[in-house]
N, C-alpha and C positions, 0 to 999 in steps of 0.2 A: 452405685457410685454416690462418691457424696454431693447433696444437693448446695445448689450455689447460686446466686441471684444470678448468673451470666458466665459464661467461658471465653468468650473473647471481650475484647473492650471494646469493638466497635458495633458489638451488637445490647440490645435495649434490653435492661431486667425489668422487671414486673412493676417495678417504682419508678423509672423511667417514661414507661409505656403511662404510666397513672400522669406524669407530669408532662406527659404528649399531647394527652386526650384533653387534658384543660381541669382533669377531676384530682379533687381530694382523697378519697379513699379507696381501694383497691380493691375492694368489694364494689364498690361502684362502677369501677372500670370493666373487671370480671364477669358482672351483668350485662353488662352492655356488649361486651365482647364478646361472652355466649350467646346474644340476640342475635347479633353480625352475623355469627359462625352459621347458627342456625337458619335466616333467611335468605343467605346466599351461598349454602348448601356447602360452606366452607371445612373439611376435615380438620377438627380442632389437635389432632394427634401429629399435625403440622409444626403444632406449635410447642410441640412437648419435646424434652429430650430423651425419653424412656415414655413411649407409647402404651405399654403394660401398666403401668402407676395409673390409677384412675383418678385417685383423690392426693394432693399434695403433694405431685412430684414437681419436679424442675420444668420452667418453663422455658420457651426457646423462641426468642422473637429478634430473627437475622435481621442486619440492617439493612439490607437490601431491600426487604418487605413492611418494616414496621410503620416504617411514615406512610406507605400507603393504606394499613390496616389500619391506621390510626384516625385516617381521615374518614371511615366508614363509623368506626367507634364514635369517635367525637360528633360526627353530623346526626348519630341513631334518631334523638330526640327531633330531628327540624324533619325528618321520613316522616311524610304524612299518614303512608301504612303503617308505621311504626305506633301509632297512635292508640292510649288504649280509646276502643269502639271504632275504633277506624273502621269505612268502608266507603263505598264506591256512592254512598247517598249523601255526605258531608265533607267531601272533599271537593277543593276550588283550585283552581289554575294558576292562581296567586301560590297559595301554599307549595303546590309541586314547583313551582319555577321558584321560588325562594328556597327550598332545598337544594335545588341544582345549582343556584348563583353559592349556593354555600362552597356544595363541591368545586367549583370550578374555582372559587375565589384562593380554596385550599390546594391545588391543583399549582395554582398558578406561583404559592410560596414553597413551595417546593424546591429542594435544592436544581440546581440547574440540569444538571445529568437524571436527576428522576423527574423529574418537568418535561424533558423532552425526551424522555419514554413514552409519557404517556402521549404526548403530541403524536410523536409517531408510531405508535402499534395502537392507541385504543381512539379507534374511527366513532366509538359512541361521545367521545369529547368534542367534535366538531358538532355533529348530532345535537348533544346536549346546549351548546352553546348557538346553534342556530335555535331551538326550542325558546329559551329562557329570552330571547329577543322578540319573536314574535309571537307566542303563545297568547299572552295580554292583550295583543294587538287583535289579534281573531277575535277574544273574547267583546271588545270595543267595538268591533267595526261589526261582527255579530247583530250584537245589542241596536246600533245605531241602526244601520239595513232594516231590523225590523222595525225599528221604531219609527223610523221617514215612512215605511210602506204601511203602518198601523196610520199613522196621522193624516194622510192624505186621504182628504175627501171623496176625488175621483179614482184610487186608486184601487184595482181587484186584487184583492188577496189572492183570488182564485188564479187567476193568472199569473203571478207574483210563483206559485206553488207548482204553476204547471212549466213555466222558466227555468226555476230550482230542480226540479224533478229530468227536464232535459237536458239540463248543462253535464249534472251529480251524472247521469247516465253516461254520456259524453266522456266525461272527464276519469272513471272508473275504467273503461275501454281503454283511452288513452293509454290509462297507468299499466294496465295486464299487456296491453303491447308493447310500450318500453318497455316493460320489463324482459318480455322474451324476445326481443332486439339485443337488450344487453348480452342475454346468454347467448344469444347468436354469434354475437361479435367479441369475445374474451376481452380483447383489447380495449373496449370501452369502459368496461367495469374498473378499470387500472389508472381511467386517466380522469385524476383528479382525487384518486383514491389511495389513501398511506398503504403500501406494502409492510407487513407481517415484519419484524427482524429476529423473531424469533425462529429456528429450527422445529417446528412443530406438523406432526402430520394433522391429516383435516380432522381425525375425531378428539387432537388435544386443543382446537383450537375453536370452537364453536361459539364461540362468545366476542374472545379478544379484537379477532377483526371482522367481528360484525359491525355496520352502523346505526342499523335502526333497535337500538335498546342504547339506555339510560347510562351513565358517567358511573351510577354508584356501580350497574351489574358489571361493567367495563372491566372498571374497576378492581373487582371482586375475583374476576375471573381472572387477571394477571397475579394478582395475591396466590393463586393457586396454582399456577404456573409456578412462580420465583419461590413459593413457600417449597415446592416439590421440587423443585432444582436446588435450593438450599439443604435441604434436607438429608442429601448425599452425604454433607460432612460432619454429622452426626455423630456417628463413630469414632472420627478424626478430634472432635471433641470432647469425646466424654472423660479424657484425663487430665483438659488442660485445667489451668488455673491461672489467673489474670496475673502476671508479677509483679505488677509495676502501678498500683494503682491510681497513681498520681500522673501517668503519661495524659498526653492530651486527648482525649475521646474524641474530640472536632477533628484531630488530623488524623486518628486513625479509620473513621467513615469516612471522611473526603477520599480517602485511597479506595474504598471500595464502592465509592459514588465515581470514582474516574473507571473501574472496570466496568461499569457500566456501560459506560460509552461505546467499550470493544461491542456492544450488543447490538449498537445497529448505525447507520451511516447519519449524516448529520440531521438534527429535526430542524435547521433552520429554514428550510423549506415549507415545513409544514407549520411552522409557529408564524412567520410573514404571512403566510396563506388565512389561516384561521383569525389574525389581526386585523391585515386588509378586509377581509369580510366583515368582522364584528365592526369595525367602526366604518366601513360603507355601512350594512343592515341599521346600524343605531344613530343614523343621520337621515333612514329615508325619511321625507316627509308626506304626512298623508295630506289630500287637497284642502281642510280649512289651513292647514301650515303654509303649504303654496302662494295660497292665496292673500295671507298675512306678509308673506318676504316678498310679496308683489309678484311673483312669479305668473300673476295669471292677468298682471293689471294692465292694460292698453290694448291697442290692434297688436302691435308689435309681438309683443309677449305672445299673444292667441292663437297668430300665426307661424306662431314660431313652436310655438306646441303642437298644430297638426302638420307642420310639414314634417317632425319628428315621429308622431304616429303613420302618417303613410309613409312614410322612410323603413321602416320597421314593417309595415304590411308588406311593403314591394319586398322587401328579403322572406317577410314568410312565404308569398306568390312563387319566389325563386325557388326556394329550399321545396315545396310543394309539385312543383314541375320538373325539379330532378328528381325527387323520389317518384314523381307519376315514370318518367320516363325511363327512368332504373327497374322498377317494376316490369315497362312494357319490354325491355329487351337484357330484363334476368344480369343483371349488372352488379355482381356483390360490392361493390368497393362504394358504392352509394348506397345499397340498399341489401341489407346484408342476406336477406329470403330471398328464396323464388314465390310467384304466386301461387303454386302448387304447397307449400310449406306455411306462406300465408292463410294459406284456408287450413291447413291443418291447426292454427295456432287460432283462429277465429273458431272451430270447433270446441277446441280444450277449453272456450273462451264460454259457449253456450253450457258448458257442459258445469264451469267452476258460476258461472251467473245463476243457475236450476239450482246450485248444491247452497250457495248462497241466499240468496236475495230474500226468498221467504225464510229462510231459517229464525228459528225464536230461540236468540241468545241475548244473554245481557247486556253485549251493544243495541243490539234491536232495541230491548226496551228501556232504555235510559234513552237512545234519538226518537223514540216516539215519545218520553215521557216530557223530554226538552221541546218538540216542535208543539206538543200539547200546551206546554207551559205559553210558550210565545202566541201560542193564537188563544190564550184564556183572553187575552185582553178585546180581540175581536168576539168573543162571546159572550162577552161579559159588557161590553164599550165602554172599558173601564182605563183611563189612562195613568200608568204607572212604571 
């Protein structure tokens, strides 16, 4: 067939896609758009209209997919893995969370119908956006912890590390148990959680609604969904020819930015949800702010802050003596195991702790390499 920058008019030619990404040359684009292909395991024959052409044939980039392909292309540069020497010894928390405020900032100009796509099928966007609000914050409040517990005169590191060491134990437990609670109960998993609208069995969807991975992989993997469902009409175009080239390209993608919609019921639910969050999470205040908006200043205020903390203790007391008494008389609708199932899930639990805990992986040694770092200063009583 003869090659043509594009067969419909509402979908993006190759100079288009160039003046998407923010770039001047289409070699530049093309680099960067084989980087993309490449790190997110992307089939670039997606994007081709004649699969067999290796070199120079016709590209094909549906509108349905292009602004999101675009927004991977255009961020390549702000991917701290992206980086040349990139690696896991010179990257900061700052940089990954300023890659994600990118994504999400692109995310959010987005035409309305592909916005609340991704609001409602890709669960790493809420994810992402709870990350880029407190990630900094961990690193702050990190820093400070040790720094109060380095300064202080009377105070044992050693002890300090034997606290750390029983909470991290603690809190580890905790999370392996939610977590085989959730499987227990299906219905928990659901609430709070965007349902799928796409028709996809579990092994085409491994990515899309998951939530704990990143906005770009999210991302990346609905690209290859909607590239492979575009893809069908292939054939159906290989003889057209734009006729009209002067019609409006804006109104002929707002028509297939409205079938979009048939894709899934309304994200307004999900866009109020992840709002009300970001701007609660981006007002909390940490206690020198508290105590700057007076919040901690007089009796009044003092008391008015621990009668809010035992208010909150007597509900966990409660919540604690139904699940005690749920346990003692095997009650699912409180407590979704029996005790017999409970020790079986405490087993799995000694069993995933032995396969873990001493292991020497490169988490291990980058949190020994960091707690190393934080006690040079007690080694050294060097303060910095």
């Amino acid at each position: 067939m003869a090659k043509q920058e594009k067969r419909r008019l509402a979908d993006y030619s190759t100079s288009e896609m160039v003046e998407l990404c923010g770039m001047k040359a289409s070699s530049t684009f093309e680099n960067k758009r084989d980087k993309v292909f490449e790190r997110y395991n992307i089939n670039p024959d997606l994007f081709k209209m004649d699969p067999d052409i290796e070199v120079g044939g016709e590209n094909y980039y549906p509108v349905v997919c292009a602004e999101l392909l675009a927004i991977l292309i255009r961020n390549w540069d702000k991917n701290p893995s992206s980086r040349k020497n990139a690696n896991r010894d010179n990257v900061t928390v700052t940089q990954i969370c300023d890659f994600y405020r990118a994504l999400l900032e692109d995310v959010d100009n987005l035409p309305a119908e592909l916005r609340g796509l991704i609001y409602k099928s890709c669960q790493s966007h809420f994810t992402t956006k709870c990350l880029v609000i407190w990630a900094e914050r961990v690193v702050n409040g990190v820093t400070l912890f040790t720094t109060t517990h380095m300064e202080q005169a009377r105070e044992n590191i050693g002890k300090l590390c034997q606290a750390l060491a029983i909470q991290l134990d603690k809190m580890t437990y905790m999370e392996y148990i939610n977590n085989k609670l959730v499987q227990a109960m299906p219905w928990i998993a659901q609430f709070g959680v965007f349902p799928n609208p796409f028709n996809m069995n579990i092994k085409q969807k491994p990515s899309i609604n998951t939530e704990n991975i990143g906005l770009d992989i999210g991302i990346a993997e609905m690209i290859k969904y909607v590239a492979l469902k575009m893809s069908g009409y292939k054939k159906e175009l290989q003889y057209e020819i734009i006729s009209n080239e002067s019609s409006d390209v804006n109104a002929a993608r707002a028509e297939y930015y409205r079938m979009i919609k048939s894709w899934y019921i309304s994200s307004e639910q999900e866009e109020y949800t992840t709002n009300t969050y970001s701007k609660g999470a981006s007002e909390w205040k940490n206690w020198a702010k508290k105590i700057e908006d007076g919040e901690m200043d007089g009796k009044v205020a003092i008391v008015n802050y621990y009668e809010k903390k035992l208010a909150e203790a007597r509900l966990e007391v409660m919540s604690l003596e139904q699940r005690l008494e749920a346990i003692k008389t095997d009650n699912p609708s409180v407590f979704p195991v029996t005790a017999g199932e409970l020790e079986d899930i405490n087993d799995a639990y000694v069993e995933y702790f032995n396969e873990h805990y001493y292991k020497q992986t490169d988490n291990r040694r980058y949190a020994d390499m960091y707690v190393g770092q934080m006690l040079w200063s007690f080694l050294t009583q060097e303060n910095n």
